[in-house]
N, CA, C and O atoms as a CHARMM CRD file, in Angstrom:
* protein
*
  320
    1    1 UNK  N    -11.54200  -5.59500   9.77800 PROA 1      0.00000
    2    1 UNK  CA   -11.31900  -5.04300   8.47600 PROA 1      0.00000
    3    1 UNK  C     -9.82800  -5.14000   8.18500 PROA 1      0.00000
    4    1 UNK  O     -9.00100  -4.66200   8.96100 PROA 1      0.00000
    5    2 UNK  N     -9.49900  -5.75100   7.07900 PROA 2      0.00000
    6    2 UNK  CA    -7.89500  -5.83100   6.25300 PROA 2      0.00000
    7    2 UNK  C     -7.75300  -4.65300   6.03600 PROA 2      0.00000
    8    2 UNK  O     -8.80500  -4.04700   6.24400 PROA 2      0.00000
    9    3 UNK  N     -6.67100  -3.81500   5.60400 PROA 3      0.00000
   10    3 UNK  CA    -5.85300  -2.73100   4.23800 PROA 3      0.00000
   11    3 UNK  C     -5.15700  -3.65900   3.93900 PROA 3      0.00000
   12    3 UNK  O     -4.72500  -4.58700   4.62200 PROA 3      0.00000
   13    4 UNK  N     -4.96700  -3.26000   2.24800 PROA 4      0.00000
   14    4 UNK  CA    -3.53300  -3.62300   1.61300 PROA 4      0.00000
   15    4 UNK  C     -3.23800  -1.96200   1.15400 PROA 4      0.00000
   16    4 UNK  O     -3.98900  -1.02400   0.88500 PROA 4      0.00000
   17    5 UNK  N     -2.25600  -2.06800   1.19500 PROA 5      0.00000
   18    5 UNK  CA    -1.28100  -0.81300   0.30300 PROA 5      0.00000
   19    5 UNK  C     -0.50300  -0.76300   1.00500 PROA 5      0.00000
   20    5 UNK  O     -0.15700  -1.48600   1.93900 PROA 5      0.00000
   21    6 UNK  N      0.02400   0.58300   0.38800 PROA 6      0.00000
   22    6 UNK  CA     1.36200   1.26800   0.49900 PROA 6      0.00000
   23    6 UNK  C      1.54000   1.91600   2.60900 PROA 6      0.00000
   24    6 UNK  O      0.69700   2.25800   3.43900 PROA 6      0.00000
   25    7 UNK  N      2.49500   1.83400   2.63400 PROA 7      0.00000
   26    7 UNK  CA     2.00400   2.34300   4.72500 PROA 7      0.00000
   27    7 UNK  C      1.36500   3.71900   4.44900 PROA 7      0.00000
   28    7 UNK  O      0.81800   4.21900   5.43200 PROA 7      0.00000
   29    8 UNK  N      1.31900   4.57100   3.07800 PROA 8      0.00000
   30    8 UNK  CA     0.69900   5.85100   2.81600 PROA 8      0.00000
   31    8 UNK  C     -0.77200   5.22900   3.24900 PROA 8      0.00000
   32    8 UNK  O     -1.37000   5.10900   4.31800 PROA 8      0.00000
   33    9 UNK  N     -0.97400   4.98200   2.23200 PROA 9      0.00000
   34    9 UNK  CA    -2.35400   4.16000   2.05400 PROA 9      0.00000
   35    9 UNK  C     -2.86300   3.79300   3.20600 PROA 9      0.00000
   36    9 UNK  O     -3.84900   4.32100   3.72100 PROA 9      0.00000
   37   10 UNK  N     -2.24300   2.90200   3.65500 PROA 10     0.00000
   38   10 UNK  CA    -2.67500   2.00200   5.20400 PROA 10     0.00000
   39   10 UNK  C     -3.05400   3.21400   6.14800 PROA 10     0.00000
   40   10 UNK  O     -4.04900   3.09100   6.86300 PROA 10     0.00000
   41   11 UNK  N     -2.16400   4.60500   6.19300 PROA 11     0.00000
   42   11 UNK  CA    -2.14700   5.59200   6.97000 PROA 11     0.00000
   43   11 UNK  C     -3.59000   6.30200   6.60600 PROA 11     0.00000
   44   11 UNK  O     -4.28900   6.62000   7.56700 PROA 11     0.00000
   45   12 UNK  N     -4.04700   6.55100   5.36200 PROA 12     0.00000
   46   12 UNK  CA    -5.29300   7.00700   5.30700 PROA 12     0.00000
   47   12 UNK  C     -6.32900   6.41700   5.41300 PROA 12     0.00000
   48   12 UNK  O     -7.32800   7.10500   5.62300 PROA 12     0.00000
   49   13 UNK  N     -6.46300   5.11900   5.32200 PROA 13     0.00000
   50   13 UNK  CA    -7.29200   4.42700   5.62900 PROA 13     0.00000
   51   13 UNK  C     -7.82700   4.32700   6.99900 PROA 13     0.00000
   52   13 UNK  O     -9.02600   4.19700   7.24600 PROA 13     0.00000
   53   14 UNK  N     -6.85300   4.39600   7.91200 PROA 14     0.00000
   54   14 UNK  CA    -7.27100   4.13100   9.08100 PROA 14     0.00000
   55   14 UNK  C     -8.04200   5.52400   9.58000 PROA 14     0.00000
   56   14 UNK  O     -9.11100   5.63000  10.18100 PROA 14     0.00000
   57   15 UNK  N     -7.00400   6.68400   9.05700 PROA 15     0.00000
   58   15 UNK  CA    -7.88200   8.02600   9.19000 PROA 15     0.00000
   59   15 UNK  C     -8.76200   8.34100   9.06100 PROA 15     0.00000
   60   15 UNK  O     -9.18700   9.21800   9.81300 PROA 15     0.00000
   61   16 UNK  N     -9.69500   7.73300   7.86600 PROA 16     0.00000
   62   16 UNK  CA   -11.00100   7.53700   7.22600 PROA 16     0.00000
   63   16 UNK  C    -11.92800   7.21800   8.02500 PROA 16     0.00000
   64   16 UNK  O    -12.74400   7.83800   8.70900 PROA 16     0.00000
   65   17 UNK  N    -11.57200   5.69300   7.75200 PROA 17     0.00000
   66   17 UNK  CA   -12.20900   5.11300   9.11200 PROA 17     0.00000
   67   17 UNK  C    -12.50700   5.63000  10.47600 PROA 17     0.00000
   68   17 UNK  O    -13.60100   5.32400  10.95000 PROA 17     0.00000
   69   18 UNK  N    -11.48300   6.56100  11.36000 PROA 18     0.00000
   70   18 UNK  CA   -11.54300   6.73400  12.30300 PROA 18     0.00000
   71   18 UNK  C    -12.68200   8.12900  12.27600 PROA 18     0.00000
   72   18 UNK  O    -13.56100   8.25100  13.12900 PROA 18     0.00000
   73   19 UNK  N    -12.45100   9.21300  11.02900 PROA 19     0.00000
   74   19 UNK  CA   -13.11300  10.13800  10.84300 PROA 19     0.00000
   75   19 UNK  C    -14.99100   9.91000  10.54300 PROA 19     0.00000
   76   19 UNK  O    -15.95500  10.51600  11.00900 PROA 19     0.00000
   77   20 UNK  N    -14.88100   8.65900   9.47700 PROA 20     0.00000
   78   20 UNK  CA   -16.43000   8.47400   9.30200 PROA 20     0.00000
   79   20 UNK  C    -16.65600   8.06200  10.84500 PROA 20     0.00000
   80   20 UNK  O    -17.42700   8.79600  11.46400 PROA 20     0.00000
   81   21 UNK  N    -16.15300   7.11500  11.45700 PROA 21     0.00000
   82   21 UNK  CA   -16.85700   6.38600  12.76700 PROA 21     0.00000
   83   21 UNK  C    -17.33300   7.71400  14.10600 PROA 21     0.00000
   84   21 UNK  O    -18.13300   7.60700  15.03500 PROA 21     0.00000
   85   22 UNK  N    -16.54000   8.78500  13.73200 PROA 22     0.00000
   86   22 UNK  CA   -16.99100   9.84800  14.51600 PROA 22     0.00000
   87   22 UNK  C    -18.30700  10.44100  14.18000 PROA 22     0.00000
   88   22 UNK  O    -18.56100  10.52100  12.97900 PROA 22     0.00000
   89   23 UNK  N    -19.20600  10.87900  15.04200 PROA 23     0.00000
   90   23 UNK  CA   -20.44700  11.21000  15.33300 PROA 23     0.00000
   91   23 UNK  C    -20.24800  12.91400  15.04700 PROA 23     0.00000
   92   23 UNK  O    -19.58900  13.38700  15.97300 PROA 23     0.00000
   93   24 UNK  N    -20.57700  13.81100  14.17400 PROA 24     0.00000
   94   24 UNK  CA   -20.89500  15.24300  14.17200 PROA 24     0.00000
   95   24 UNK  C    -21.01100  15.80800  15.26900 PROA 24     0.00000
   96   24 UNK  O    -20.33300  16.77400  15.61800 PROA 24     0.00000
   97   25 UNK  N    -21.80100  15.31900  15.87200 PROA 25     0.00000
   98   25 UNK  CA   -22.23700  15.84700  17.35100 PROA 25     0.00000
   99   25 UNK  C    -21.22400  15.78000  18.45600 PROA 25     0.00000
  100   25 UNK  O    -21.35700  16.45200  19.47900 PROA 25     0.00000
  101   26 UNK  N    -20.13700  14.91100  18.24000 PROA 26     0.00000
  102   26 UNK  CA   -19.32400  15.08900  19.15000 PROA 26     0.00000
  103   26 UNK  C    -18.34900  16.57300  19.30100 PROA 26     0.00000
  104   26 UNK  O    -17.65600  16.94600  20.24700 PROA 26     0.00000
  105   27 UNK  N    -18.53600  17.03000  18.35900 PROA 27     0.00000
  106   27 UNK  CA   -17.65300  18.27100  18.05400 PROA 27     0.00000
  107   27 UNK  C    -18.51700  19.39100  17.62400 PROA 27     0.00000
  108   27 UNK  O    -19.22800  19.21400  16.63500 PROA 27     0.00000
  109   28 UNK  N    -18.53800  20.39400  18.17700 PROA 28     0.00000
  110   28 UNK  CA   -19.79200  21.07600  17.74500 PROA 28     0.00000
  111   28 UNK  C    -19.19400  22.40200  16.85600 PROA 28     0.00000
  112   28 UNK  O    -19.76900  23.31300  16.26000 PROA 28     0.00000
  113   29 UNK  N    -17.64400  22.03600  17.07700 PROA 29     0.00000
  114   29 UNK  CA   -16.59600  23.34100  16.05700 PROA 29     0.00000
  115   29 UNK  C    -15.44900  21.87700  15.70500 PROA 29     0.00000
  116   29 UNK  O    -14.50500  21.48300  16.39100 PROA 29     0.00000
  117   30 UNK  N    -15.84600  21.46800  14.72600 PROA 30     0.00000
  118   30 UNK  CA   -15.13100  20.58600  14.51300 PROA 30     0.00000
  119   30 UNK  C    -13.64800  21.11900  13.78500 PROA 30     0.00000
  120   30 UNK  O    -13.72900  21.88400  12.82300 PROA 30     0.00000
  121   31 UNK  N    -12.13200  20.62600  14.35100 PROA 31     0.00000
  122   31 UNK  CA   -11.12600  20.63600  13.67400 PROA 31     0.00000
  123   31 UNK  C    -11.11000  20.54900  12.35400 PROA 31     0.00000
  124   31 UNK  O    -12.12800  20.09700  11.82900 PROA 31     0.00000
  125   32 UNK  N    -10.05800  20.92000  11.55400 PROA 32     0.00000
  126   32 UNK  CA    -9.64000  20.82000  10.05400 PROA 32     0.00000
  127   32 UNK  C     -9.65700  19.16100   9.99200 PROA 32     0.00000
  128   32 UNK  O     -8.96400  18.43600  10.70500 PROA 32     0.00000
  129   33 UNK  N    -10.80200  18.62800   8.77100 PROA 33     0.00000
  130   33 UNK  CA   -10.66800  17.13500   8.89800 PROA 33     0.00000
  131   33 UNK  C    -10.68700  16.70400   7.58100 PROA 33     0.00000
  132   33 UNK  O    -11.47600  16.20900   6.77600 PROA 33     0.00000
  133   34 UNK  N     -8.97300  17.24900   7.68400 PROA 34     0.00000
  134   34 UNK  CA    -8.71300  17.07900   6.36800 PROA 34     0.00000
  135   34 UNK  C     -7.32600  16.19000   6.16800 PROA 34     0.00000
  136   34 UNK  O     -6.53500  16.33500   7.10000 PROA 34     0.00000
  137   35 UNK  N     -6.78600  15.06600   4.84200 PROA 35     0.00000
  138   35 UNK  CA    -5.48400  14.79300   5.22300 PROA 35     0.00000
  139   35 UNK  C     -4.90000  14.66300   4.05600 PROA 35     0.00000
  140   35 UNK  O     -5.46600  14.41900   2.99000 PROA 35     0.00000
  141   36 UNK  N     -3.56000  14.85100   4.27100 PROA 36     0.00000
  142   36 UNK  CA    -2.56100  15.20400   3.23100 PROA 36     0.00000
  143   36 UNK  C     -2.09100  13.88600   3.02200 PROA 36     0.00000
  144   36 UNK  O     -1.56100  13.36600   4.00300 PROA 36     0.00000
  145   37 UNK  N     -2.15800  13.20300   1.95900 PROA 37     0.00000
  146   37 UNK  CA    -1.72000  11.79900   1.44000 PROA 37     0.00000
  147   37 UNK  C     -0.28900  12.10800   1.33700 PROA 37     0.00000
  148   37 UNK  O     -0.08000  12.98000   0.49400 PROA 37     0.00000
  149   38 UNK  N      0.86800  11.62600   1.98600 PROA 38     0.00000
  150   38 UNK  CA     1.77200  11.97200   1.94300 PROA 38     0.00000
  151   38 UNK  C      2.69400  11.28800   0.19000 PROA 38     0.00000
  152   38 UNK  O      2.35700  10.16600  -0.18600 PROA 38     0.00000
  153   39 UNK  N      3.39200  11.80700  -0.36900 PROA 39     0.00000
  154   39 UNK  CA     3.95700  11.39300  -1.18100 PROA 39     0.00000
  155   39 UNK  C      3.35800  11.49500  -2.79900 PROA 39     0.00000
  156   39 UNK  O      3.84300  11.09000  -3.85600 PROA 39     0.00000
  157   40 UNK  N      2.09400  12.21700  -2.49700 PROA 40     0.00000
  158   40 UNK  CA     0.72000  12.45800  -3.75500 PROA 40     0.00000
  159   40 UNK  C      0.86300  13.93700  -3.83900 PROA 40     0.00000
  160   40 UNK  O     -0.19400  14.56800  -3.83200 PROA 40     0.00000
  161   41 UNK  N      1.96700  14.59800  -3.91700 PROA 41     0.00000
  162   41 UNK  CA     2.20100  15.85400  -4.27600 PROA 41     0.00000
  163   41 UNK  C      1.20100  16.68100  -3.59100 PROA 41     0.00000
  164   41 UNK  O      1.69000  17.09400  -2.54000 PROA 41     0.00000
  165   42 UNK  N     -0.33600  17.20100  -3.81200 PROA 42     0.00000
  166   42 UNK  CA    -1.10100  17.98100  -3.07200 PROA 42     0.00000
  167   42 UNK  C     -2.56500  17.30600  -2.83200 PROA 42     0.00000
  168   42 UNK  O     -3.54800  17.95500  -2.47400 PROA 42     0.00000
  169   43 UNK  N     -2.56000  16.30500  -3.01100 PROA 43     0.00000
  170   43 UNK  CA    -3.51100  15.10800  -2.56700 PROA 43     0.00000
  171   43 UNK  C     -4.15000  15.14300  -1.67200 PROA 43     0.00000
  172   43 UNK  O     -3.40200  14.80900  -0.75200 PROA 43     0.00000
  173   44 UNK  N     -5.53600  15.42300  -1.11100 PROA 44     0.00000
  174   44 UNK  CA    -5.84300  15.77800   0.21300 PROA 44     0.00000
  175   44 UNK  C     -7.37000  15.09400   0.48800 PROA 44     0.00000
  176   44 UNK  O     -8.32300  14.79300  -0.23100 PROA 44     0.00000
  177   45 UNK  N     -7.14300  15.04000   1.55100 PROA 45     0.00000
  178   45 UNK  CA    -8.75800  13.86300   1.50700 PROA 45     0.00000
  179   45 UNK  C     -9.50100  14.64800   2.80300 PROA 45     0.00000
  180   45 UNK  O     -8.87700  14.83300   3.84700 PROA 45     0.00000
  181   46 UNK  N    -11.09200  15.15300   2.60800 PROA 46     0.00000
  182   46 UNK  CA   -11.75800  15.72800   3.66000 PROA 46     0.00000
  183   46 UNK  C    -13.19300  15.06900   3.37700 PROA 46     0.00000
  184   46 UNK  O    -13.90800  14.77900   2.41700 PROA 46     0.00000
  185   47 UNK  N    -13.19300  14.98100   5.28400 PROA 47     0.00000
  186   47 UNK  CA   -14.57400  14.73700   5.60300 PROA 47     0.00000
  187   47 UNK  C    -15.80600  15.83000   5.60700 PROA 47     0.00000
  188   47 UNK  O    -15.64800  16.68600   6.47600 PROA 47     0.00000
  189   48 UNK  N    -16.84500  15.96000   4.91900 PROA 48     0.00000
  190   48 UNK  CA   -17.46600  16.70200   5.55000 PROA 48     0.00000
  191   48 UNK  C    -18.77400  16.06800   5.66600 PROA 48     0.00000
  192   48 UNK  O    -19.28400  15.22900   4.92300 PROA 48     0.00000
  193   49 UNK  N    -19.22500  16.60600   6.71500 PROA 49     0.00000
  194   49 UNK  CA   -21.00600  16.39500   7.16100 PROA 49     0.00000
  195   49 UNK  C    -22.25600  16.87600   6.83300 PROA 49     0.00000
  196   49 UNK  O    -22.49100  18.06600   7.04200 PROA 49     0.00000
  197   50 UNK  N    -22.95700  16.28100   6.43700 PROA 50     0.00000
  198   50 UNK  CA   -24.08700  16.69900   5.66500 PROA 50     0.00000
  199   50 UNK  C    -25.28700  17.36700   6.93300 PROA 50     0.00000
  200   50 UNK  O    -24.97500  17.24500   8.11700 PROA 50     0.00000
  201   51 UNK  N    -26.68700  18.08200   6.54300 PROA 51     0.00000
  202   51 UNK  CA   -27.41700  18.29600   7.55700 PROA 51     0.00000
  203   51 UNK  C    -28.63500  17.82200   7.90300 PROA 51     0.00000
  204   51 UNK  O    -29.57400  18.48600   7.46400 PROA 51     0.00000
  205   52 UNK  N    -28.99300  16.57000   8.76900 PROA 52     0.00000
  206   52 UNK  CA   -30.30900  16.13000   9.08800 PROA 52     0.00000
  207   52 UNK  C    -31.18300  16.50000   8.43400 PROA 52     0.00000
  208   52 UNK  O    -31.60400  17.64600   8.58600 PROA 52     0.00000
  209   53 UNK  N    -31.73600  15.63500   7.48800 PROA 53     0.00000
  210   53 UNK  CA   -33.09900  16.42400   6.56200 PROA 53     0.00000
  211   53 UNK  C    -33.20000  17.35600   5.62100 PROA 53     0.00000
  212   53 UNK  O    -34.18200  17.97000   5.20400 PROA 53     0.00000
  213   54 UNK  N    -31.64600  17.40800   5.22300 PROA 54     0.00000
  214   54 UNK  CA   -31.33600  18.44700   3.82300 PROA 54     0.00000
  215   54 UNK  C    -32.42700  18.39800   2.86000 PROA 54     0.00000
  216   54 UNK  O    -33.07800  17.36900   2.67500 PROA 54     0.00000
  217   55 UNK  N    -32.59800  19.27600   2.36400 PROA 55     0.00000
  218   55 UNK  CA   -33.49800  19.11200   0.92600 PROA 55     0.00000
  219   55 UNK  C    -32.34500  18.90900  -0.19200 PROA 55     0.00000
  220   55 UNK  O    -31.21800  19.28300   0.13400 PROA 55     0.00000
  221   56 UNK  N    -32.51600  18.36700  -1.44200 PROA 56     0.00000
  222   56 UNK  CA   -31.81300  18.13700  -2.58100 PROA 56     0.00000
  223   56 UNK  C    -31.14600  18.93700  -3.20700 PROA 56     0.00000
  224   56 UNK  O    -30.30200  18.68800  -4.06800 PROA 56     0.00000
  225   57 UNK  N    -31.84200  20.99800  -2.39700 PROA 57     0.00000
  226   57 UNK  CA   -31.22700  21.83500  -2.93900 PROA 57     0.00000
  227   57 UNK  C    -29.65000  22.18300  -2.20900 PROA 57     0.00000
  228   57 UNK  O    -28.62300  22.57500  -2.76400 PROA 57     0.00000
  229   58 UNK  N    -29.90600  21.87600  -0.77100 PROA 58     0.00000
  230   58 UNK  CA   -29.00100  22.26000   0.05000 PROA 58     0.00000
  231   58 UNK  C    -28.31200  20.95900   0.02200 PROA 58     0.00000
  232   58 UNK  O    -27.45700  21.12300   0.89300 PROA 58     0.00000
  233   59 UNK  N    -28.15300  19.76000  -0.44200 PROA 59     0.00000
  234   59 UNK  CA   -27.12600  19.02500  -0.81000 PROA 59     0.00000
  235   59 UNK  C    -26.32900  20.19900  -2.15400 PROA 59     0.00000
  236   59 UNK  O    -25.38900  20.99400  -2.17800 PROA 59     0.00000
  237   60 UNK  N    -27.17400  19.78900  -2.94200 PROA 60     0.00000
  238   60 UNK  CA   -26.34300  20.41100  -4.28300 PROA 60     0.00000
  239   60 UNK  C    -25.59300  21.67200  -4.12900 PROA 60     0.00000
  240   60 UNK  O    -24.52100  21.93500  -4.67500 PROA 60     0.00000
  241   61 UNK  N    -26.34300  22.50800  -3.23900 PROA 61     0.00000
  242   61 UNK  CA   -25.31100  23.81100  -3.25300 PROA 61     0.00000
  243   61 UNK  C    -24.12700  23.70800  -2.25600 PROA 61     0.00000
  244   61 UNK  O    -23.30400  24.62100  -2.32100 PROA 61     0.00000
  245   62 UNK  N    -23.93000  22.75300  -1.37000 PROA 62     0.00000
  246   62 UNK  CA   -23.18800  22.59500  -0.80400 PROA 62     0.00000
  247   62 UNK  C    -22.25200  21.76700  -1.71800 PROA 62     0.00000
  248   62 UNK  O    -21.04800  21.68900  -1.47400 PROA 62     0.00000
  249   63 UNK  N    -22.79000  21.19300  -2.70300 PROA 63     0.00000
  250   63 UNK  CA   -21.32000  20.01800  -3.46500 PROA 63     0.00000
  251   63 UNK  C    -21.20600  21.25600  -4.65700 PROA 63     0.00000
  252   63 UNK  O    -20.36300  21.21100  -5.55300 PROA 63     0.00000
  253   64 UNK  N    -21.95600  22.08900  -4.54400 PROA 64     0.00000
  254   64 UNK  CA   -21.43500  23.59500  -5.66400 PROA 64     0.00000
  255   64 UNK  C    -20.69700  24.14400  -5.11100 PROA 64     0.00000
  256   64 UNK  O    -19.92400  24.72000  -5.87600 PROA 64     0.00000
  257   65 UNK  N    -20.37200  24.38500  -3.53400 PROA 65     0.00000
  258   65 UNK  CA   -19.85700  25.81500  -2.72800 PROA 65     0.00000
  259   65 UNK  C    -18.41000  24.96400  -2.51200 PROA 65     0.00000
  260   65 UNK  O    -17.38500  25.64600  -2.48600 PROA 65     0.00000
  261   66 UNK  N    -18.27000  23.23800  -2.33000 PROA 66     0.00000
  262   66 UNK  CA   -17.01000  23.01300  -2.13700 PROA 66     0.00000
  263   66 UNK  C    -16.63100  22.79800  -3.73300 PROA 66     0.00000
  264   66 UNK  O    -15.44300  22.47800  -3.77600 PROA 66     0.00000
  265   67 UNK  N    -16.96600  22.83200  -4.51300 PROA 67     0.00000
  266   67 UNK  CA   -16.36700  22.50500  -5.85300 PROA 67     0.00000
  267   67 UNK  C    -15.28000  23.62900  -6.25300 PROA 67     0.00000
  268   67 UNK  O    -14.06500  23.51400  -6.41200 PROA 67     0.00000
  269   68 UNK  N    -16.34100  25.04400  -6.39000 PROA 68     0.00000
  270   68 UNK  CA   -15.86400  26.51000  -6.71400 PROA 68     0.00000
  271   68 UNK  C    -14.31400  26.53100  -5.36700 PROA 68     0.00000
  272   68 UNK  O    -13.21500  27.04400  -5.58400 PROA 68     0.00000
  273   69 UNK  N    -14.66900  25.94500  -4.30800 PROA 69     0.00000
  274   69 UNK  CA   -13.75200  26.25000  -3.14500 PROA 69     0.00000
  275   69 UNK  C    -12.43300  25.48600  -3.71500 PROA 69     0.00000
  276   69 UNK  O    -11.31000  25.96000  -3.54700 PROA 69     0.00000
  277   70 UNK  N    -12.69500  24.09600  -4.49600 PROA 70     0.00000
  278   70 UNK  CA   -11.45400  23.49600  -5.14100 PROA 70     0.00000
  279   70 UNK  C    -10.44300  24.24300  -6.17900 PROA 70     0.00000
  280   70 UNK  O     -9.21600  24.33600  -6.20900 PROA 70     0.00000
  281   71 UNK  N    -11.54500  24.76600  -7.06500 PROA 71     0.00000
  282   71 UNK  CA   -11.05500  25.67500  -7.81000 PROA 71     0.00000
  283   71 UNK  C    -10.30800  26.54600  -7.47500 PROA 71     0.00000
  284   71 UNK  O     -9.15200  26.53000  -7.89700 PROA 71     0.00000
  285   72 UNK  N    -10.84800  27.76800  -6.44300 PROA 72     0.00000
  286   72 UNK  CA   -10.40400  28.63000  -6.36400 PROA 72     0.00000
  287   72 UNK  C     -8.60400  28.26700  -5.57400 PROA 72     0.00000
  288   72 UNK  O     -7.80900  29.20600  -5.55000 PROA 72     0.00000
  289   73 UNK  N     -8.26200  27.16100  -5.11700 PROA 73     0.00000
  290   73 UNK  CA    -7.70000  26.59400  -4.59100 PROA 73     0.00000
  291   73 UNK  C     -6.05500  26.24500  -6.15000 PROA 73     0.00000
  292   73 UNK  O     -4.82900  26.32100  -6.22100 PROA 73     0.00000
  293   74 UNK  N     -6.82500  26.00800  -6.71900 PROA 74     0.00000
  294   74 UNK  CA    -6.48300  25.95300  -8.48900 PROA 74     0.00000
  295   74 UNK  C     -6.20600  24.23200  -8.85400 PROA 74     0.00000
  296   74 UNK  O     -5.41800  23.68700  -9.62700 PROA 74     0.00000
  297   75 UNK  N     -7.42400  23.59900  -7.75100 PROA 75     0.00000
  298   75 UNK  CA    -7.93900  22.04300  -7.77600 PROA 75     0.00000
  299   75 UNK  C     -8.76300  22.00500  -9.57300 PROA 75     0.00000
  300   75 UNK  O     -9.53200  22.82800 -10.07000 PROA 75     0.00000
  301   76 UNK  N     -8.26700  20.86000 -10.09400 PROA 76     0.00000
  302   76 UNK  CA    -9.28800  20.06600 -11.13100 PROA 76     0.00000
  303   76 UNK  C    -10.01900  19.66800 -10.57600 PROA 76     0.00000
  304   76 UNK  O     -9.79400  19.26500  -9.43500 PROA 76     0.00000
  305   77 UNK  N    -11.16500  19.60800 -11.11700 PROA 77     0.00000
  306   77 UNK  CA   -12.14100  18.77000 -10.73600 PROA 77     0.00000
  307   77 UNK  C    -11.80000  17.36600 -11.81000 PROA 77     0.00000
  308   77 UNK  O    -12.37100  16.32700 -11.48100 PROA 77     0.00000
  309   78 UNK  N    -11.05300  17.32100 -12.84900 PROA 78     0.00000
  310   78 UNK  CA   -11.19000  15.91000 -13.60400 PROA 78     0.00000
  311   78 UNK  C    -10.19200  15.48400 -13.34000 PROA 78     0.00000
  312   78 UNK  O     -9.11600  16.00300 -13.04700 PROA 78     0.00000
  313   79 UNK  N    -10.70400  13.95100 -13.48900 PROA 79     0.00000
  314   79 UNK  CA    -9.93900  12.50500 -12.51100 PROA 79     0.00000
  315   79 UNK  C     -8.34500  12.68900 -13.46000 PROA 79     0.00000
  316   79 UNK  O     -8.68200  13.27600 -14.48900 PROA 79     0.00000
  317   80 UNK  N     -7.45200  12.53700 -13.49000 PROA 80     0.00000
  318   80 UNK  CA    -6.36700  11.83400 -13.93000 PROA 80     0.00000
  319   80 UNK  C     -6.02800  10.78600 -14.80600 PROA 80     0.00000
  320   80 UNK  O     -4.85400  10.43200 -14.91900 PROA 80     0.00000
C-alpha cells in the first residue's frame, strides 16, 4: 500500500491501518484509540468496534451515544 500526503497525513494513515488490522479480541480493555492529527487544531480520529450480531437498533444507538458524546465535547457534527 502507497500514502501520499503531508508526513501528518502519512502519520495517520499508518495509525489507521495499524488500528483497523488489530483484532478486538486482542485487548479485552482496550487503550484510548484515538489520534490527534497534529497541526488540524482539535482534529481527532477514533476507532471504535462494533458487536458480533448487533441488531440495527444497537448500531444506531451506539452512532446516537457517540454523536451526543461529540457534542457534549462542543464537536459539529457538519463537515466544513
Amino acid at each position: 500500500m502507497t500514502f501520499h500526503g503531508t508526513s501528518d497525513q502519512v502519520a495517520l494513515a499508518e495509525w489507521l491501518f495499524q488500528e483497523l488490522n488489530r483484532s478486538p479480541q486482542e485487548d479485552q480493555n482496550p487503550p484510548n484509540r484515538e489520534y490527534h492529527l497534529a497541526g488540524s487544531g482539535d482534529t481527532e480520529v477514533r476507532v471504535l468496534y462494533g458487536v458480533p450480531g448487533a441488531t440495527q437498533r444497537v448500531v444506531n444507538d451506539l452512532v446516537t451515544a457517540s454523536a451526543r458524546w461529540e457534542m457534549s465535547r462542543g464537536y459539529s457534527l457538519a463537515s466544513n
